[in-house]
Every structure is written in structure tokens, then in C-alpha cells.
FIKETOR-33438 format. One record per residue: residue number from 1; z, y, x of N, C-alpha, C in turn; chain; residue in three letters. Coordinates in steps of 0.02 Angstrom, whole numbers, padded with zeros to 5 digits. Layout:
<nodes>
+-----+--------+--------+--------+--------+--------+--------+--------+--------+--------+------+------+
: pos :     nZ :     nY :     nX :    caZ :    caY :    caX :     cZ :     cY :     cX : unit : code :
+-----+--------+--------+--------+--------+--------+--------+--------+--------+--------+------+------+
: NUM :      Z :      Y :      X :      Z :      Y :      X :      Z :      Y :      X :    A :  ALA :
...
+-----+--------+--------+--------+--------+--------+--------+--------+--------+--------+------+------+
</nodes>
This chain:
<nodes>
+-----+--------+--------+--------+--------+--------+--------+--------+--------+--------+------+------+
: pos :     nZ :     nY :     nX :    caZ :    caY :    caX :     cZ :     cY :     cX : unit : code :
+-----+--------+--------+--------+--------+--------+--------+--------+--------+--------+------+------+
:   1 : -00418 : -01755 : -00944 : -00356 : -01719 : -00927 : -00309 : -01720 : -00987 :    A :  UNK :
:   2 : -00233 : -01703 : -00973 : -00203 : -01720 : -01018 : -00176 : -01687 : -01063 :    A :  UNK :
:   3 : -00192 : -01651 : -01094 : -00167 : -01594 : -01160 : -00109 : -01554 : -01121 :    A :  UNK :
:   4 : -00057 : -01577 : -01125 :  00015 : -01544 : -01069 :  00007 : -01538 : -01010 :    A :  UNK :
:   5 : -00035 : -01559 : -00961 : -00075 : -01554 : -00889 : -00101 : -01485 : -00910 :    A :  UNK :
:   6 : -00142 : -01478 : -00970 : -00184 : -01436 : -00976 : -00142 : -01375 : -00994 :    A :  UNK :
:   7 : -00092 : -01382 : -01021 : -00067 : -01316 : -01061 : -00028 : -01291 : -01002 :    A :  UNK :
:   8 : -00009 : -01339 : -00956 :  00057 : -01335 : -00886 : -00003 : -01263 : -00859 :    A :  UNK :
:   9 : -00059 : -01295 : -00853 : -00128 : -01245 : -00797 : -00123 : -01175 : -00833 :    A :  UNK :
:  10 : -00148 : -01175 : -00891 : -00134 : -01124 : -00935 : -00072 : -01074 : -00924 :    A :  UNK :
:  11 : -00051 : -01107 : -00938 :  00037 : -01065 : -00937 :  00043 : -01033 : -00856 :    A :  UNK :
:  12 : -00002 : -01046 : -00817 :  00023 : -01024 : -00751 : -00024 : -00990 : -00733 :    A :  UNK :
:  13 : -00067 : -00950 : -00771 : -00107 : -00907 : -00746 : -00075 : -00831 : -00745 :    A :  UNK :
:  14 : -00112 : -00800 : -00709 : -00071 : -00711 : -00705 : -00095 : -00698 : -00763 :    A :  UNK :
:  15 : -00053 : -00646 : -00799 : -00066 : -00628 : -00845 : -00084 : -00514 : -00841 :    A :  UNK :
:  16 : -00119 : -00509 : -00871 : -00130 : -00425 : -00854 : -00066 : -00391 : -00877 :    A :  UNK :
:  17 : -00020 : -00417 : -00920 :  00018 : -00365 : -00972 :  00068 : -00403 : -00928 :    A :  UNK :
:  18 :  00087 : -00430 : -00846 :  00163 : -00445 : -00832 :  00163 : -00414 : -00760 :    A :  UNK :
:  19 :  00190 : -00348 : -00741 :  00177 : -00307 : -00731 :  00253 : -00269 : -00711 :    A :  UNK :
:  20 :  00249 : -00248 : -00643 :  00305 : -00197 : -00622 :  00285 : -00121 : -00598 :    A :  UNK :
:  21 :  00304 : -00065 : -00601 :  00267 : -00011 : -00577 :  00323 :  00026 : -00557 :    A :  UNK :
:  22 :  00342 :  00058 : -00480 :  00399 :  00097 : -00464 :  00368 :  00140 : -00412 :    A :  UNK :
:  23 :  00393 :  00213 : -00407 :  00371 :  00262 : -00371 :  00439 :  00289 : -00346 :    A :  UNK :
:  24 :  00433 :  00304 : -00279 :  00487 :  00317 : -00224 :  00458 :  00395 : -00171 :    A :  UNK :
:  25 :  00503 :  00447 : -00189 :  00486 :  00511 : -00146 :  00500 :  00494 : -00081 :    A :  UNK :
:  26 :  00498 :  00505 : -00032 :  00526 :  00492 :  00020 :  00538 :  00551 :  00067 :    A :  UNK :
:  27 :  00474 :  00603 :  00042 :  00475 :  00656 :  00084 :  00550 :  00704 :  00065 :    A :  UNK :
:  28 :  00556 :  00757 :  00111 :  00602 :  00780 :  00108 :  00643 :  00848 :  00026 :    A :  UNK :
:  29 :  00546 :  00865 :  00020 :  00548 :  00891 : -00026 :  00572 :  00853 : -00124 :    A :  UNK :
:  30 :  00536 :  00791 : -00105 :  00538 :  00740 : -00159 :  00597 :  00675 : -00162 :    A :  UNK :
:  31 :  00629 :  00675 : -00102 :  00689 :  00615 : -00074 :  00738 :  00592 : -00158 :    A :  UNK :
:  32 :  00735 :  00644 : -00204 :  00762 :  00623 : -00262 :  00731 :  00559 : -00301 :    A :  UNK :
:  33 :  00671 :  00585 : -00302 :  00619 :  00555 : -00356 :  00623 :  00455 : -00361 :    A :  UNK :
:  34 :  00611 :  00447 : -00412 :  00619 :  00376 : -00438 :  00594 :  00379 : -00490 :    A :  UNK :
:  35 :  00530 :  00339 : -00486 :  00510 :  00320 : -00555 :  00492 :  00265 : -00571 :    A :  UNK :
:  36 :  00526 :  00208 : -00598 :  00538 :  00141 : -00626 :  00487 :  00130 : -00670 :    A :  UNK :
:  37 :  00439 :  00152 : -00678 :  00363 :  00142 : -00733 :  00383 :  00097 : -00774 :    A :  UNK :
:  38 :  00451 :  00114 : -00829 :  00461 :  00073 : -00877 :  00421 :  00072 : -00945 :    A :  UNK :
:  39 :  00378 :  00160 : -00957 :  00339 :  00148 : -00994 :  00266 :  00146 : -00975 :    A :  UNK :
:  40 :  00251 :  00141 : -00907 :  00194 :  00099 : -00897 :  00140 :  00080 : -00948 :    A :  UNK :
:  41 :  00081 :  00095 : -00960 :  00061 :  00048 : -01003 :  00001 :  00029 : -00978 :    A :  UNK :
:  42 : -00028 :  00046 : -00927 : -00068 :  00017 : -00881 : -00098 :  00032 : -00809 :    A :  UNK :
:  43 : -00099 :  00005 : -00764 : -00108 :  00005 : -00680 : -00171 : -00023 : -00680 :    A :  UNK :
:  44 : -00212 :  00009 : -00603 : -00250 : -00023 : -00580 : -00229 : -00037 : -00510 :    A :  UNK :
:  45 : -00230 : -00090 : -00489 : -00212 : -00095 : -00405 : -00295 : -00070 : -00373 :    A :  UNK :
:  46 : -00279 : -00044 : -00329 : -00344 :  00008 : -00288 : -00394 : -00062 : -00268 :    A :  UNK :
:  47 : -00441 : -00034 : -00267 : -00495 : -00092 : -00220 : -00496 : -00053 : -00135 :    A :  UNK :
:  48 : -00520 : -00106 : -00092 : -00507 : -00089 : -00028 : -00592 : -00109 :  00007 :    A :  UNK :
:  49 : -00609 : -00063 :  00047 : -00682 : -00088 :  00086 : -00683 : -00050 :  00143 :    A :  UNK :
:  50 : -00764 : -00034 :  00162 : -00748 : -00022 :  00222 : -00808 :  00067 :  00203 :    A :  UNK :
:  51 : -00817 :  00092 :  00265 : -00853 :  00142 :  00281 : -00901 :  00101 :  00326 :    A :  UNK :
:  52 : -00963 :  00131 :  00342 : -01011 :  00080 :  00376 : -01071 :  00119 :  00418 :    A :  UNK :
:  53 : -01080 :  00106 :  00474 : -01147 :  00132 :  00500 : -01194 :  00080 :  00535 :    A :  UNK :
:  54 : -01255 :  00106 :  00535 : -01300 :  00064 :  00558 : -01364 :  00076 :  00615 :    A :  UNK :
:  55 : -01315 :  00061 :  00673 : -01355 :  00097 :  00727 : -01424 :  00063 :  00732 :    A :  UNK :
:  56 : -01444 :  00104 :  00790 : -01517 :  00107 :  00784 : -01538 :  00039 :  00848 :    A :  UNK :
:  57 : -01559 : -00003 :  00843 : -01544 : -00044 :  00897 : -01617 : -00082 :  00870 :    A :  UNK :
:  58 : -01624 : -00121 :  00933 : -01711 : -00158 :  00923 : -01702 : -00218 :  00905 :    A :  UNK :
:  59 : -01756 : -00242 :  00853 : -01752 : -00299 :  00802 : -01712 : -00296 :  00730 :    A :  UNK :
:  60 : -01708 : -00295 :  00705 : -01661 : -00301 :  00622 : -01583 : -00260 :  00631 :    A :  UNK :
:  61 : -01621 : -00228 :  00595 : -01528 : -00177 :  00611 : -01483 : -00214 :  00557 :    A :  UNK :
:  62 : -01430 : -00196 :  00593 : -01346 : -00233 :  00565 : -01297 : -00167 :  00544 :    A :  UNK :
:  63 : -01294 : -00178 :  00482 : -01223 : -00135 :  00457 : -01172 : -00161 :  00492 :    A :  UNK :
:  64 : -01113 : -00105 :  00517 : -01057 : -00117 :  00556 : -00992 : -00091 :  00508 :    A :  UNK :
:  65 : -00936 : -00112 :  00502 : -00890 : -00065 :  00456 : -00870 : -00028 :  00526 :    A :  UNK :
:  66 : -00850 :  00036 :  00509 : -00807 :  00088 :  00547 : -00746 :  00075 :  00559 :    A :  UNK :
:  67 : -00716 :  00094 :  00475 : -00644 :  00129 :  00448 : -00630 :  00078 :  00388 :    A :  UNK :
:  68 : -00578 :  00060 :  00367 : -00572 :  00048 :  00303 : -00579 :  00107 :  00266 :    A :  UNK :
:  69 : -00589 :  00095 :  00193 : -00583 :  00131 :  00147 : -00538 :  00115 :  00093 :    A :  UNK :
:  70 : -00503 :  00150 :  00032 : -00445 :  00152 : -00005 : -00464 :  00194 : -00055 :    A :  UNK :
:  71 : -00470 :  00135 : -00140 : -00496 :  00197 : -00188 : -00420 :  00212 : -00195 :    A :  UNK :
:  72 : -00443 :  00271 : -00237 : -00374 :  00301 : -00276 : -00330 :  00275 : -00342 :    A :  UNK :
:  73 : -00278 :  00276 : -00349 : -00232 :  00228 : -00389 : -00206 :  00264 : -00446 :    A :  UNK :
:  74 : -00238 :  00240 : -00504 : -00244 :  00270 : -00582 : -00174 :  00229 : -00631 :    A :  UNK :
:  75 : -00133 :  00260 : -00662 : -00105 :  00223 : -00719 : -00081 :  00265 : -00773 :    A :  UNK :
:  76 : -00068 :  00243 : -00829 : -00064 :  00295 : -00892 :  00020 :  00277 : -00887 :    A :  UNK :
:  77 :  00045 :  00317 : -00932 :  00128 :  00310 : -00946 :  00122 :  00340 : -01017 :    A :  UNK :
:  78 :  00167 :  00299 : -01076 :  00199 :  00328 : -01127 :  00241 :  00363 : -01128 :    A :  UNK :
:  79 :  00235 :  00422 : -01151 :  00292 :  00488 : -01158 :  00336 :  00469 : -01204 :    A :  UNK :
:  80 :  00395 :  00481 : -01226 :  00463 :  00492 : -01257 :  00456 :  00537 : -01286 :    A :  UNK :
:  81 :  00507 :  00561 : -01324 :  00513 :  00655 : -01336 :  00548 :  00680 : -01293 :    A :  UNK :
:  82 :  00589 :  00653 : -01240 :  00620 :  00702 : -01171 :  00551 :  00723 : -01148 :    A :  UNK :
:  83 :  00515 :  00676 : -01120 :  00453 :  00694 : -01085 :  00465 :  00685 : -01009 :    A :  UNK :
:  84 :  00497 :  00632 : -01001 :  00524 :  00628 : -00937 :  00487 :  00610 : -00880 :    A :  UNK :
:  85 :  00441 :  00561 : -00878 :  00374 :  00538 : -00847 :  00340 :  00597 : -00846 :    A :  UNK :
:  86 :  00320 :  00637 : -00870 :  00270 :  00680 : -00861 :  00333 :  00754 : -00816 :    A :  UNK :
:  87 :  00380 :  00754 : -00833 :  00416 :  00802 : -00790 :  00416 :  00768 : -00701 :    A :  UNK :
:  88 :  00432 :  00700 : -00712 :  00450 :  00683 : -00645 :  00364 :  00682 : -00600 :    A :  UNK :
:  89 :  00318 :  00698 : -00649 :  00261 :  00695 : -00596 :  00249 :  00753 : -00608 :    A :  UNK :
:  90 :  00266 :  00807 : -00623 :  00240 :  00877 : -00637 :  00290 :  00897 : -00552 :    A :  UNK :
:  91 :  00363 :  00878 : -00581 :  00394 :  00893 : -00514 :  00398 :  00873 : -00459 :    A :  UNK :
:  92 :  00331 :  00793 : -00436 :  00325 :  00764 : -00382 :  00259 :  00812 : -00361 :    A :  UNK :
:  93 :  00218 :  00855 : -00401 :  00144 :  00859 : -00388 :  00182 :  00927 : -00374 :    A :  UNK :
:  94 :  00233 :  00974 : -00390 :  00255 :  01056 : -00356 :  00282 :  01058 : -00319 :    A :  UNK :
:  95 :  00268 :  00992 : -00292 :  00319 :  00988 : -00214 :  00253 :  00983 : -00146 :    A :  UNK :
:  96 :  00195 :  00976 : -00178 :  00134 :  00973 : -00134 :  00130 :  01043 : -00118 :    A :  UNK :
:  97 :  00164 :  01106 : -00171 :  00122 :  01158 : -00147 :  00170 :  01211 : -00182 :    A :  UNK :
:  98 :  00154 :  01291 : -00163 :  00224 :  01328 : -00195 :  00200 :  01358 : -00255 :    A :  UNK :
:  99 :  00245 :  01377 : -00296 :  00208 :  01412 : -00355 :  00208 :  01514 : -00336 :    A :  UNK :
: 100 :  00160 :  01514 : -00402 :  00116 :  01566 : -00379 :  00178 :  01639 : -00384 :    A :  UNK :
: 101 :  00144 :  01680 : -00335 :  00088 :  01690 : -00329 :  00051 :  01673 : -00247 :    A :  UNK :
: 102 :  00097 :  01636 : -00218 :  00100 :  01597 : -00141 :  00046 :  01537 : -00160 :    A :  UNK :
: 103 :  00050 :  01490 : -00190 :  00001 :  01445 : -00182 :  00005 :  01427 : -00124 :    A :  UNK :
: 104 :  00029 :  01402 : -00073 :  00029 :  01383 :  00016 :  00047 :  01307 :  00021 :    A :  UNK :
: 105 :  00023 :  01273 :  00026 : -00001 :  01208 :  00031 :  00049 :  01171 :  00069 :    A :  UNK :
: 106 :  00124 :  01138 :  00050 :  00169 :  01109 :  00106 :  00155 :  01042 :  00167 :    A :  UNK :
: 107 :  00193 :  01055 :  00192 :  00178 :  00968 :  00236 :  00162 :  00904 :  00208 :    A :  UNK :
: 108 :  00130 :  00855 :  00234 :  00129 :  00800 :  00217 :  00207 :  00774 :  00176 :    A :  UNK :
: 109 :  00241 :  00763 :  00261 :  00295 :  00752 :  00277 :  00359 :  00768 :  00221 :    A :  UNK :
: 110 :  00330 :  00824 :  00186 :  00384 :  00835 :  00124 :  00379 :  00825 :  00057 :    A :  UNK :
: 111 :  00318 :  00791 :  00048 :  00296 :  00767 : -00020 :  00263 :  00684 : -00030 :    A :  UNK :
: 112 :  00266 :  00658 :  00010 :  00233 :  00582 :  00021 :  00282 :  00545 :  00006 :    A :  UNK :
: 113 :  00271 :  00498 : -00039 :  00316 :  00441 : -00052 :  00270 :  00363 : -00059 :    A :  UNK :
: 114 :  00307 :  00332 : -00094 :  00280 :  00258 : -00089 :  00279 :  00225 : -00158 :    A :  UNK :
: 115 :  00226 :  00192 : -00193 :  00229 :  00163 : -00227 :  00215 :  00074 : -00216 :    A :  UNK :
: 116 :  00238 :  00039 : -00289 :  00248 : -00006 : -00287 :  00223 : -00043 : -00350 :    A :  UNK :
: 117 :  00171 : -00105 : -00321 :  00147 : -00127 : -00392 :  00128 : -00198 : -00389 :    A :  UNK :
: 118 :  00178 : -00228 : -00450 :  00183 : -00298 : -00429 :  00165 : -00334 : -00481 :    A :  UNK :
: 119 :  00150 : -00391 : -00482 :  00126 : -00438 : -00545 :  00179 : -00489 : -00536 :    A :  UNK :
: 120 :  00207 : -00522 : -00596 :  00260 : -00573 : -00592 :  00253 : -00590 : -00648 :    A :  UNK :
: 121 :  00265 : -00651 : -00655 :  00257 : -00725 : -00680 :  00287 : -00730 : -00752 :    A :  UNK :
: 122 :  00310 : -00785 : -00795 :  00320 : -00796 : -00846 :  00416 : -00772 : -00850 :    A :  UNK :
: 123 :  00430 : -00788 : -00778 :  00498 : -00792 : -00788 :  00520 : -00721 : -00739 :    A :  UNK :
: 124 :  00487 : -00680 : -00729 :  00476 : -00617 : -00711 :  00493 : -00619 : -00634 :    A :  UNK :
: 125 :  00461 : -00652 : -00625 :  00491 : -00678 : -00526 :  00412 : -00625 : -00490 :    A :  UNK :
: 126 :  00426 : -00584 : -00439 :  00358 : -00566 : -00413 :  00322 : -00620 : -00378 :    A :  UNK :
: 127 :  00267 : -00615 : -00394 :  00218 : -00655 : -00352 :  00156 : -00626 : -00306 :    A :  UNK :
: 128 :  00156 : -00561 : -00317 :  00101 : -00517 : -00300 :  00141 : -00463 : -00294 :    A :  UNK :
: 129 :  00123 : -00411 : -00239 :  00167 : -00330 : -00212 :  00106 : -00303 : -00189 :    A :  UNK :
: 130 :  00086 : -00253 : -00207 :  00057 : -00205 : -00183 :  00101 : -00129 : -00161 :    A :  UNK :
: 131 :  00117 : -00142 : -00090 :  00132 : -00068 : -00075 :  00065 :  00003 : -00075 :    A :  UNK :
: 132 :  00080 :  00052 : -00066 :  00043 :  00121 : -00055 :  00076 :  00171 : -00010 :    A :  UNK :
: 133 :  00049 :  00171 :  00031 :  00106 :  00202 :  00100 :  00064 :  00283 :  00095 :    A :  UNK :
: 134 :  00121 :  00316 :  00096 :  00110 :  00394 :  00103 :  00069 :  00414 :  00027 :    A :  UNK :
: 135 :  00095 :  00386 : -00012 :  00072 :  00429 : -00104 :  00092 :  00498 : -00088 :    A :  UNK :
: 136 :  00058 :  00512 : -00152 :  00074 :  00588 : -00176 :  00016 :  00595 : -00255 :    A :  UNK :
: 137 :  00039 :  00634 : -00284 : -00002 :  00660 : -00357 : -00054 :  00689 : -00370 :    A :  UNK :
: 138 : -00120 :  00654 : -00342 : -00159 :  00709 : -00327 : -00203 :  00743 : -00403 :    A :  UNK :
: 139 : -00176 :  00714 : -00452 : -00201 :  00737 : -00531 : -00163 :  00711 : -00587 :    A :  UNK :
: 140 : -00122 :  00754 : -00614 : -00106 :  00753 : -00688 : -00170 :  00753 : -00726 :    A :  UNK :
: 141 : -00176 :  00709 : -00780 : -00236 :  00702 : -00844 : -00189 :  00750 : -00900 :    A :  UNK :
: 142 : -00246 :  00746 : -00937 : -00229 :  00794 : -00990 : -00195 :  00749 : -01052 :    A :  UNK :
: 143 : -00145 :  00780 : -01083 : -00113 :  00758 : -01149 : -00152 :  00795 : -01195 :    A :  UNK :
: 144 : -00185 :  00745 : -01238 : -00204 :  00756 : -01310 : -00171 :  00769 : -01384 :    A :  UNK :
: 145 : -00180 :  00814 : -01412 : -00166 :  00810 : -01471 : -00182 :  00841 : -01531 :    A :  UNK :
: 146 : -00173 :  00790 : -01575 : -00220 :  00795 : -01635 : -00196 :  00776 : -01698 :    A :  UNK :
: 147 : -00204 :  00840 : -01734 : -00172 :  00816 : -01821 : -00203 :  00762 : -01857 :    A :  UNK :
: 148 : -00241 :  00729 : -01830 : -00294 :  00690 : -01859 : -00252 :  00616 : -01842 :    A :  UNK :
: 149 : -00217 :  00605 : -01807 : -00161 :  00533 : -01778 : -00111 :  00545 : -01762 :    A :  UNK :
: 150 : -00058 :  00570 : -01813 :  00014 :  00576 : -01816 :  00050 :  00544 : -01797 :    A :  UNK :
: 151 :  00022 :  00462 : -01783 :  00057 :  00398 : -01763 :  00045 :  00374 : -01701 :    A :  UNK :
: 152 : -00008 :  00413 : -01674 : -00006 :  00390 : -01592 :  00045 :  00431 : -01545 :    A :  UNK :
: 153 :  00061 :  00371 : -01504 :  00084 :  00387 : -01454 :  00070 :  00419 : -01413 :    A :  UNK :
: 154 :  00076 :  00489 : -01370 :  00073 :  00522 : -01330 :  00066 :  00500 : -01260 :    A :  UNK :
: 155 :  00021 :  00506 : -01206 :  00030 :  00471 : -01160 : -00001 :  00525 : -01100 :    A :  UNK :
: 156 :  00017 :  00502 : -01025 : -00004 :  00546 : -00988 : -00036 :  00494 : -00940 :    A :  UNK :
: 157 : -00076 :  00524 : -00885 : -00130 :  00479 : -00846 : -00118 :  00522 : -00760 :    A :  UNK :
: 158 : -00090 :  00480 : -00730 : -00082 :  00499 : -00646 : -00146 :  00462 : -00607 :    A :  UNK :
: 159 : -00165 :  00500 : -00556 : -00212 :  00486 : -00518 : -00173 :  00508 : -00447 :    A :  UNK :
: 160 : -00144 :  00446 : -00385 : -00136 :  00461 : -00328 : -00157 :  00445 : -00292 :    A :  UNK :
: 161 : -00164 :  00501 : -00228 : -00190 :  00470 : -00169 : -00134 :  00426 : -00123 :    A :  UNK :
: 162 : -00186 :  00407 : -00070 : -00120 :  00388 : -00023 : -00138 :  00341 :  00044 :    A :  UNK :
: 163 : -00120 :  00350 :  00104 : -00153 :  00340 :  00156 : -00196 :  00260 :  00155 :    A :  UNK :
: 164 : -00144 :  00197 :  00139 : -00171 :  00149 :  00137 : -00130 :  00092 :  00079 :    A :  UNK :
: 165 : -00132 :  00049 :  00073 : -00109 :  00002 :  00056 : -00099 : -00070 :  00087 :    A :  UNK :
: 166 : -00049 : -00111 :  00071 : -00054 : -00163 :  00108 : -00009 : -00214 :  00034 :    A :  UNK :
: 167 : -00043 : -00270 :  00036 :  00001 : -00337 :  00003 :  00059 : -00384 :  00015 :    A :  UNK :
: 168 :  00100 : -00413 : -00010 :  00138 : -00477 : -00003 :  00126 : -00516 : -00055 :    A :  UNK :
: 169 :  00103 : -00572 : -00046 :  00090 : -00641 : -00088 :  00162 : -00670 : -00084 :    A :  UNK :
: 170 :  00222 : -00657 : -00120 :  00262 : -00693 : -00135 :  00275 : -00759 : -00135 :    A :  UNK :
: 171 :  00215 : -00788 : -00147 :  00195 : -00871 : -00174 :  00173 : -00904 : -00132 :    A :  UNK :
: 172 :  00146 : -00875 : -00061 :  00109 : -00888 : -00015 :  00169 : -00953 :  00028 :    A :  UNK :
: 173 :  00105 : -01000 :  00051 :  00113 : -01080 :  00052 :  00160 : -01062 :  00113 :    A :  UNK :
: 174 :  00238 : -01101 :  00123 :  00301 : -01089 :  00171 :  00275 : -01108 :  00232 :    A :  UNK :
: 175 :  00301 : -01091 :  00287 :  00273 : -01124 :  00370 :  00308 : -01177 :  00383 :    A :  UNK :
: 176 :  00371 : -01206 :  00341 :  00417 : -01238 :  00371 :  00423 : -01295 :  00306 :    A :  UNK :
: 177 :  00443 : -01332 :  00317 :  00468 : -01408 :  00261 :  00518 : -01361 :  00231 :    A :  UNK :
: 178 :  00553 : -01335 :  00287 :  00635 : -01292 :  00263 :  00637 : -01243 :  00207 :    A :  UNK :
: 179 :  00590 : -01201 :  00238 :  00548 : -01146 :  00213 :  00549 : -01152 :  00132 :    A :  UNK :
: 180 :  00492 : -01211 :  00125 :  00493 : -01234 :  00051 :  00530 : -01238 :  00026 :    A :  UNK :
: 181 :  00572 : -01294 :  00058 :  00646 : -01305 : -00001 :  00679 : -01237 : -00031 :    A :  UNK :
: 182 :  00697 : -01184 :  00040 :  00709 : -01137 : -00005 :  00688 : -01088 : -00040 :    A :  UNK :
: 183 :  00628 : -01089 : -00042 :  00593 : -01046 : -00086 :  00573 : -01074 : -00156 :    A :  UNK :
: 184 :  00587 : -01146 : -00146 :  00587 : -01197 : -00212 :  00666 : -01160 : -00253 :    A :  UNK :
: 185 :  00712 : -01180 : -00227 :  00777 : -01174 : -00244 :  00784 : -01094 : -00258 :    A :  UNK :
: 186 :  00758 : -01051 : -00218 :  00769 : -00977 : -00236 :  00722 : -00975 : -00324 :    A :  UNK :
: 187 :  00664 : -00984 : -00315 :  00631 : -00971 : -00376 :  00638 : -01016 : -00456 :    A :  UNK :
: 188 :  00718 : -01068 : -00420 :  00717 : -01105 : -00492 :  00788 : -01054 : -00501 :    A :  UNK :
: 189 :  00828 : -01033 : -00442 :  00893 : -01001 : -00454 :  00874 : -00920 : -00495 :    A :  UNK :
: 190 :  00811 : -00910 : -00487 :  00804 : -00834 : -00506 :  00776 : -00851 : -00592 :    A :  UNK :
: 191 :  00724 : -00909 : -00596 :  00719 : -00921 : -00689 :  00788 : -00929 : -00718 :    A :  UNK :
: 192 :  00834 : -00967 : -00693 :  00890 : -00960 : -00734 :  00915 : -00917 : -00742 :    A :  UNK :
: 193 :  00956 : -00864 : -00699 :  00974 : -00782 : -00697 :  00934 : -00750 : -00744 :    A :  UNK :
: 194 :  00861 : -00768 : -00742 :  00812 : -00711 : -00802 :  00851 : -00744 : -00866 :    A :  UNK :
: 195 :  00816 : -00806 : -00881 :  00841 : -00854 : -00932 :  00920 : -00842 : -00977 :    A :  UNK :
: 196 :  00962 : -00826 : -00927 :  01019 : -00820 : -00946 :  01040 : -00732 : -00975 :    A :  UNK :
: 197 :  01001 : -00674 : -00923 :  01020 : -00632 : -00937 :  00973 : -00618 : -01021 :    A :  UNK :
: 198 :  00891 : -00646 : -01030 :  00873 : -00627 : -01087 :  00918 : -00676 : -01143 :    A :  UNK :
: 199 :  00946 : -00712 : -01124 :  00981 : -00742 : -01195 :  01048 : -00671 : -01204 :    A :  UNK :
: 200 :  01078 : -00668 : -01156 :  01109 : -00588 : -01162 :  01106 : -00532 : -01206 :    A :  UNK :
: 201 :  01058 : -00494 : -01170 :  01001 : -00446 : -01186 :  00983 : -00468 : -01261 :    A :  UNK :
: 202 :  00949 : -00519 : -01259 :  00895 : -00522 : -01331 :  00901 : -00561 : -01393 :    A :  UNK :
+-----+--------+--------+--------+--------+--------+--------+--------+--------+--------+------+------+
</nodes>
């Protein structure tokens, strides 16, 4: 193989650190909320399986799935000194429920929103979307701190639930000759736009 064949393969693998993260209120209580996970500093996309039973039937029993199942969706964020990430999930998670001395648990319907988590490429084009339909906050982590590392960064850790998830493969092979061409032509028109705006920018 040929050294530049080889580095072309290389260069086109996903990488863990290229990475989009955005959170959307939708409910009525939260309809403000937007959070652009610009300080992000790391996601897990959920794993997906099933629930399973195994009836009782004659000869070699067979596991059956039920239900799908949906783990829960973890990511840390770097704090600022506003503290703005950690306000906007303090104020997405007091919209689940009233403060005290009521404590009364609100609707779905007024605290569920949607997140969004995408992986994209060298030239920041998505290639991978993970939606999360019906989020919500089901745990703030704890902020640490300690005179002992004056120089670390402060960070906070969300844990949400959320009914299910579903994908788009961006990259996924066109149905049409047509198809291709323009998804060829869209994804060379969008490296240049990046291309052009980081000579801008940087």
C-alpha cells in the first residue's frame, strides 16, 4: 500500500475529540433553554438493547427481547466564572419539580426537551446525529474543590434521562446516481465555507 493511500485511510477515521453537543427545552416550563455544549469536554452516546424473557416452552428454551432498552446519557462541561452551564442545568432540573417547601413533582410535558449529539469530520461536516427524544436532568454531579489544585479547571457532570433515542448517518450510501452528486457537491461546498470561515476566525 502506498504511504499517501495510507495516510488518506488514516486521516478519515472518527476521531473522539470532534464532537457537537446541544440541548433544547421544549417543554413549556423550559421552552427558553439552549445549551450549545461549547464547553463540553466529554459525551457518551447511550448504548441501546433490549429487555428479555424466556418462556417456558418444551425442548431448549429461547430468550425473546420484549422492549428496547436505553442507558442513560452522561457528559461533563467546563465551568467559566459566570457559571453558566451549571445554572442552565440547575434551572432545567427546577423545572422537574417546585421548590420547597411544595416539592410536587410537574408534568412531563413541561420539562422534556431534546438533545443532540453528533460526531463530524476533519472539516466539521456531521456525519453521525444522535437525537434523545423527551430529555430531562435527572442528576447534577458534584463540583469539587480543593486548595491542593489551584490550576484546575472546575467542571460539572449531567446525567439524563430520556424516553429513547434514534440516529442519522449523514454519510449513509445515496439511493439515487442524483442523490450522490449532490451530496458530493454539498459536502465539498460546506469544507470550503469551514475552510474559508477558519482562515477568518483564526
Amino acid at each position: 500500500m502506498k504511504v499517501d493511500r495510507f495516510k488518506a485511510q488514516v486521516n478519515s477515521m472518527a476521531r473522539t475529540n470532534r464532537f457537537n453537543l446541544a440541548m433544547f427545552g421544549t417543554g413549556g416550563a423550559v421552552s427558553g433553554l439552549r445549551m450549545r455544549g461549547l464547553h463540553c469536554t466529554t459525551a457518551v452516546m447511550p448504548g441501546r438493547g433490549f429487555m428479555t424473557k424466556t418462556p417456558i416452552d418444551y425442548g431448549p428454551r429461547r430468550t425473546v427481547p420484549t422492549m428496547p432498552q436505553y442507558d442513560a446519557f452522561d457528559c461533563t462541561f467546563r465551568l467559566e466564572n459566570h457559571y453558566e452551564d451549571r445554572e442552565l442545568l440547575e434551572k432545567w432540573q427546577e423545572a422537574v419539580f417546585s421548590p420547597a417547601p411544595d416539592f410536587y413533582m410537574n408534568y412531563l410535558d413541561d420539562y422534556k426537551g431534546i438533545i443532540y449529539l453528533e460526531q463530524v469530520d476533519h472539516y466539521s461536516q456531521v456525519t453521525y446525529r444522535g437525537v434523545m427524544v423527551d430529555a430531562w436532568p435527572m442528576q447534577i454531579g458534584v463540583s469539587t474543590f480543593s486548595a491542593d489544585s489551584s490550576n484546575e479547571i472546575q467542571t460539572v457532570t449531567g446525567q439524563f434521562n430520556y424516553r429513547f433515542w434514534f440516529s442519522e448517518f449523514t454519510n449513509s450510501k445515496p439511493d439515487t446516481f442524483l442523490g450522490g452528486i449532490l451530496q458530493k457537491f454539498g459536502k465539498k461546498l460546506g469544507r470550503k465555507i469551514t475552510s474559508k470561515l477558519e482562515d477568518v476566525v483564526f
